[in-house]
C-alpha positions in Angstrom: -31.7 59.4 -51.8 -32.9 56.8 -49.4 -31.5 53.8 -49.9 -33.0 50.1 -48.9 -31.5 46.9 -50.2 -32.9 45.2 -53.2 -32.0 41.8 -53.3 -32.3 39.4 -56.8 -31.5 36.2 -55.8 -27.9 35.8 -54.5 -27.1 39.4 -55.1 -28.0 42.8 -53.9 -28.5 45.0 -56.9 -27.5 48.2 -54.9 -25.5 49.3 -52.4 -25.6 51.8 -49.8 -22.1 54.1 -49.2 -22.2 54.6 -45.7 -23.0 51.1 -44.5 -19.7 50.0 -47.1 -17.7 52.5 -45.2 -18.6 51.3 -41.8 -17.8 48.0 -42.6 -14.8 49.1 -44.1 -13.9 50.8 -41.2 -14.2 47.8 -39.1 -12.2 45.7 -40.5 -9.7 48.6 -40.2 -10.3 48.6 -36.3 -9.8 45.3 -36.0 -6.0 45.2 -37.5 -5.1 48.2 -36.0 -6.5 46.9 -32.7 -3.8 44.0 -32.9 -0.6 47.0 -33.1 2.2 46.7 -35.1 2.7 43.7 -37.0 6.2 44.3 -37.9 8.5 43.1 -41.0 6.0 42.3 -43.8 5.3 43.8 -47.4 5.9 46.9 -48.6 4.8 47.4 -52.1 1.8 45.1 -52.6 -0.5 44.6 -55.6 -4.1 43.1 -55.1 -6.0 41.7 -58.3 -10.0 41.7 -57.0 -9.0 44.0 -54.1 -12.2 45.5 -53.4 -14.7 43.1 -51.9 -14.5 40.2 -49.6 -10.9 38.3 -49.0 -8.9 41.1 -51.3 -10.3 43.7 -49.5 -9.5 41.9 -46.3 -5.7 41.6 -47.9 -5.4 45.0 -48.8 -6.4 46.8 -45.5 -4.1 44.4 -43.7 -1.5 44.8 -45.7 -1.7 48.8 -45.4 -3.1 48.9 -42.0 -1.4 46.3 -40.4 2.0 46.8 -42.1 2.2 50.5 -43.4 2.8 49.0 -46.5 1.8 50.7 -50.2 -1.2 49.2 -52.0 -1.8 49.1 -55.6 -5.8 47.7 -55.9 -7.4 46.3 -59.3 -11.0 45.8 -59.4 -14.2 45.9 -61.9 -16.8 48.3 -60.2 -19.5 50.7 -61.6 -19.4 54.3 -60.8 -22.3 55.7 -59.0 -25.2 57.9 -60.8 -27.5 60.6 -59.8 -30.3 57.3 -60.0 -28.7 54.5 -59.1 -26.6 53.5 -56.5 -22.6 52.6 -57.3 -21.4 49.1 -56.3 -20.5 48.0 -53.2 -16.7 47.7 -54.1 -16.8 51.1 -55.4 -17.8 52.1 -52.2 -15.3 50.0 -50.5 -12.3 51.2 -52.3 -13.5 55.0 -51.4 -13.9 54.8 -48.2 -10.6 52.4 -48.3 -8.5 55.2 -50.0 -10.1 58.1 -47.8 -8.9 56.0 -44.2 -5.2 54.8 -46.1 -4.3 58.5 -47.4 -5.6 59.8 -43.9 -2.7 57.8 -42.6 0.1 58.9 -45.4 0.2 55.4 -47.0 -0.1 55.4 -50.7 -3.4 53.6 -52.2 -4.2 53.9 -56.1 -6.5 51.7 -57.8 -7.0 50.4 -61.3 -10.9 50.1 -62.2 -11.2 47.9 -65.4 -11.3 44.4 -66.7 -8.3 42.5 -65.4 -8.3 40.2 -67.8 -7.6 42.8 -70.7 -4.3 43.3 -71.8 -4.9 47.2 -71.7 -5.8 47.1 -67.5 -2.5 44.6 -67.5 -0.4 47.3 -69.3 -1.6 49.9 -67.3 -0.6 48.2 -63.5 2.8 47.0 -64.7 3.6 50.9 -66.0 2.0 52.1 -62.5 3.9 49.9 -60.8 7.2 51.0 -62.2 6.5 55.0 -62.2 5.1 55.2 -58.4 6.3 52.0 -56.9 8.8 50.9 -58.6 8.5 46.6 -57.9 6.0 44.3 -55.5 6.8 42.2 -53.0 3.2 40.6 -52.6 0.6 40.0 -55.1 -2.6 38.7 -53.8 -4.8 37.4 -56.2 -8.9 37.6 -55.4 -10.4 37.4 -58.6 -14.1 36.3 -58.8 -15.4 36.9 -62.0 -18.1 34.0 -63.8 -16.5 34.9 -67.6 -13.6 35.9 -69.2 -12.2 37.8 -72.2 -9.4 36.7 -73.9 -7.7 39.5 -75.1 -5.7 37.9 -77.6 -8.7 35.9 -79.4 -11.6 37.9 -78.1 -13.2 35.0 -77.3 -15.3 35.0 -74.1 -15.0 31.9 -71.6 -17.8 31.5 -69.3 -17.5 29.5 -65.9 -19.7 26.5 -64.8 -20.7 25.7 -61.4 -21.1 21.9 -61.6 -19.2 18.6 -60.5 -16.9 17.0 -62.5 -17.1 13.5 -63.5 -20.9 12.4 -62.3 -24.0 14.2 -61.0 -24.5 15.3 -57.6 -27.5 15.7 -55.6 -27.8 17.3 -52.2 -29.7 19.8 -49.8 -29.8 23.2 -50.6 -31.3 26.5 -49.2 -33.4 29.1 -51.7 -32.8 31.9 -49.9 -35.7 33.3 -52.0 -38.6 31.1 -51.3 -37.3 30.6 -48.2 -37.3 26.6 -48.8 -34.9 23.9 -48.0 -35.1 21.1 -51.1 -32.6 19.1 -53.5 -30.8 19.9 -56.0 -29.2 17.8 -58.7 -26.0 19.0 -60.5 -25.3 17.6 -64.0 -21.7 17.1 -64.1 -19.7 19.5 -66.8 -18.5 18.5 -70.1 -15.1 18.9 -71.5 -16.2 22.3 -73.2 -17.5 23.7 -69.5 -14.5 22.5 -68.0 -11.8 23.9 -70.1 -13.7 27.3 -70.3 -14.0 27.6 -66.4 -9.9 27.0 -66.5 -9.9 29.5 -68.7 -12.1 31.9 -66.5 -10.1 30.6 -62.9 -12.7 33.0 -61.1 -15.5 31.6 -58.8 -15.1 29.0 -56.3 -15.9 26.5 -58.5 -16.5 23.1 -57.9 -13.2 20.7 -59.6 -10.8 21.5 -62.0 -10.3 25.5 -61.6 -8.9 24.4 -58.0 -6.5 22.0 -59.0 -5.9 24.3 -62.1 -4.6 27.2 -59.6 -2.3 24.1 -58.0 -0.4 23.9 -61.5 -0.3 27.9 -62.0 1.6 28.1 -58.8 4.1 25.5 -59.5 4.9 27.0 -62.8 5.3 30.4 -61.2 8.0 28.7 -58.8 9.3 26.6 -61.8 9.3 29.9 -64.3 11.0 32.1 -61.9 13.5 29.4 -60.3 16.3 32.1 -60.4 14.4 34.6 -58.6 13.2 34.6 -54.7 9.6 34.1 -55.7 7.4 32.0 -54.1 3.6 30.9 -55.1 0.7 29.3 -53.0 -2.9 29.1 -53.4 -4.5 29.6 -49.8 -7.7 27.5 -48.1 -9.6 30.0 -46.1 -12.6 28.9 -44.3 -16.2 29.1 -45.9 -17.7 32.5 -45.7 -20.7 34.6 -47.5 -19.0 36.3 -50.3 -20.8 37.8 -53.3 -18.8 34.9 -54.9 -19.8 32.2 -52.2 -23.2 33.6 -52.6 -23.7 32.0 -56.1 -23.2 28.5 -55.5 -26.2 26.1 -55.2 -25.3 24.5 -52.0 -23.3 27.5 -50.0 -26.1 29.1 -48.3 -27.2 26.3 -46.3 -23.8 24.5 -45.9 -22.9 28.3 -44.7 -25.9 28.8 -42.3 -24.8 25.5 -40.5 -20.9 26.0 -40.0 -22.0 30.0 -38.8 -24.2 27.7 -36.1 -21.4 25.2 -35.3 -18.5 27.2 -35.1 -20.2 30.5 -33.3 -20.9 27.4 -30.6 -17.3 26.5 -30.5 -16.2 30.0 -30.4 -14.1 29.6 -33.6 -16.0 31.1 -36.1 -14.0 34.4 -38.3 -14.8 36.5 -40.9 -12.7 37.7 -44.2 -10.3 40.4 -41.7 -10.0 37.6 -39.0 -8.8 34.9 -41.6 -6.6 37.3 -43.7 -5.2 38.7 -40.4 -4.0 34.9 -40.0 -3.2 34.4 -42.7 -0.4 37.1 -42.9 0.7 36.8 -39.5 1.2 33.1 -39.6 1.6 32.1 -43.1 2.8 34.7 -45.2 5.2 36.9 -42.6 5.0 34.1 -39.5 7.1 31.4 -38.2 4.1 29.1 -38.2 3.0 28.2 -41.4 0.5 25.8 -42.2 1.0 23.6 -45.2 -0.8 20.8 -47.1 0.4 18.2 -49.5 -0.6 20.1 -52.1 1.7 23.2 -51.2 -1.7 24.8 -50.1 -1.5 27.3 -47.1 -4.5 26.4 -44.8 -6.5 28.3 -42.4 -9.6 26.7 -43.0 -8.3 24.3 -40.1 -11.1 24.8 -37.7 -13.5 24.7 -40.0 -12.8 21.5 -41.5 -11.2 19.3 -38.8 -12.9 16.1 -38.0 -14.9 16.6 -35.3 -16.0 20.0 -36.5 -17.4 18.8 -39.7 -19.1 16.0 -37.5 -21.3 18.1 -36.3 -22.0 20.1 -39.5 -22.7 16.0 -41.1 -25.0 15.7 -38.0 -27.1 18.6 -39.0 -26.7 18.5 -42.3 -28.3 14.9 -42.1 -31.7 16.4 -39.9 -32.3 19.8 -41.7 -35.7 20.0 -43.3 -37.8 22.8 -44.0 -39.8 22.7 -41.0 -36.7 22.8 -38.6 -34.1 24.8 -40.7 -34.5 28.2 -39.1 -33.6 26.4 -35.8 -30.7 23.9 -36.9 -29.0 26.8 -38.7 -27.5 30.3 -38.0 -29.2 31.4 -41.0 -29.8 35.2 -39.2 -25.7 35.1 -38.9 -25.6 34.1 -42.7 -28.6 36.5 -44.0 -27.2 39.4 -41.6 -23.3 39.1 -43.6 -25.2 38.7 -46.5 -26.7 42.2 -46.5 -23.6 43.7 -44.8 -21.8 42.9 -48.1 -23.2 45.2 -49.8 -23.4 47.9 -46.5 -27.1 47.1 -45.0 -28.2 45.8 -41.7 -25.5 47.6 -39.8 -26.9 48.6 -36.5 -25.1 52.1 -36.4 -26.4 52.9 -40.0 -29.5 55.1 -39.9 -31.5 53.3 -43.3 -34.4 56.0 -43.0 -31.9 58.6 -43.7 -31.1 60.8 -47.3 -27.5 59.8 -48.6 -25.7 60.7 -51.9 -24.7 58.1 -53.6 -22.2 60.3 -55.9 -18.8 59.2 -53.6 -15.6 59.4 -55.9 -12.3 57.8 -55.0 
């Protein structure tokens, strides 16, 4: 079939498997452009490893240091009608590049939540890899099951505490306007702990702050060590869904391609390995937070971001912003507008892992 995006809102209902793979395969080139990286992990598990920052941890961790990689992830298979997901194509063209190279790459497709896709990892892990040495967790999922009460938690994108009103892009009507934010109530707020999924807007975040000093605490005879990370904005099918990303987005892409700082997922994960997780250079915050988000929310940076943030208007957004950058990332998500893709061409969407 011939396959054009088809875009509802903040998401692309389909997803085309040779534009996935090329990305894919870029992000490959670009670790294995930087060489060897030397002693890292060896036997790592991903949770949400196959879009945006887990994908960007699992091909650095196989690419970068040879090491195995154990994905799990929540994709649909494709059909002889419609199209599979874009981190279904990911992970294929993922496992076809790793086992080119020897490494080992399996992946656990189902509901991470569930006890059953829990079960299943921890007895993979023990027949074909025996223990981890790095988990990454990259879960973005708006709901949750719990598998002991079957009770489903939702997640709530709003402020906690009072109501916020600010700018925002619809990236449908093509509009700049406000948007108010009613701030959760103690319901919304417990249930989004309960989901910890989204980038979500107060008490998730500091949520994943106590998770990781219990790990530490739990585990106090054991070398383990647990630390949420601050990566710099970037359009994610998670980012995607929050009211005031797109245009906060579209104006750091514009600041920070001007400075010549701007990165993408592989650029900050890269980083984020080499400096924090396996370097001599970490970067920590009072909160125990590894942060490479440092050039995007410095001072002066975010000066300029306030500065534009202040002037944008409907009639001037198209200039004040990089929303091309932002709309071009978008698409490449889910493997469109990828100048080496031929779009007019017949694909099959029926790739297997």
């Amino acid at each position: 079939m011939v396959i054009k995006p088809k875009v509802r809102g903040f998401i692309c209902t389909n997803a085309h498997p040779v534009g996935c793979a090329t990305a894919v395969d870029e992000q490959i080139a670009h670790v294995e452009a930087k060489g060897d990286l030397g002693e890292g992990p060896k036997n790592v598990l991903v949770i949400g490893s196959s879009t945006g920052y887990g994908l960007a941890s699992r091909i650095t961790s196989a690419f970068g240091y040879g090491a195995k990689t154990l994905g799990v992830c929540f994709e649909k298979a494709p059909t002889e009608r419609k199209t599979g997901t874009a981190g279904w194509y990911n992970t294929a063209a993922f496992h076809e590049k790793a086992k080119a190279k020897g490494l080992y790459a399996e992946t656990i497709n189902g509901d991470a939540f569930s006890d059953e896709i829990k079960n299943e990892t921890i007895e993979k892990i023990k027949a074909e890899m025996g223990k981890v040495d790095l988990v990454i967790y990259s879960l973005a999922s708006p709901r949750r099951t719990d598998p002991e009460t079957g009770v489903t938690y939702k997640s709530t994108l709003k402020p906690v505490g009072q109501a916020y009103t600010t700018k925002t892009y619809d990236t449908d009507k093509d509009k700049v306007h406000e948007v108010s934010l009613e701030p959760a109530n103690d319901e919304e707020i417990l249930n989004t702990i309960k989901v910890m999924g989204q980038a979500t807007i107060g008490k998730a975040k500091e949520d994943l702050d106590r998770a990781a000093a219990a790990i530490i605490g739990k585990n106090s005879d054991l070398l383990v060590q647990a630390n949420v990370s601050s990566l710099k904005a970037l359009v994610t099918q998670a980012s995607s869904a929050i009211p005031v990303m797109p245009l906060y987005i579209s104006l750091i892409y514009k600041v920070m391609k001007e400075e010549g700082t701007h990165e993408g997922c592989i650029e900050q994960i890269h980083g984020l390995f080499t400096q924090c997780l396996f370097g001599n250079t970490p970067t920590l915050d009072e909160a125990n937070r590894y942060r490479m988000d440092g050039k995007e929310t410095n001072d002066a940076t975010q000066a300029k971001i306030k500065a534009l943030w202040d002037q944008v208007t409907q009639e001037n957004f198209h200039d004040l912003s990089d929303y091309k950058g932002y709309n071009h990332e978008f698409l490449k998500l889910f493997g469109f507008d990828i100048s080496s893709v031929d779009y007019d061409s017949e694909v099959d969407p029926m790739v297997n892992w």
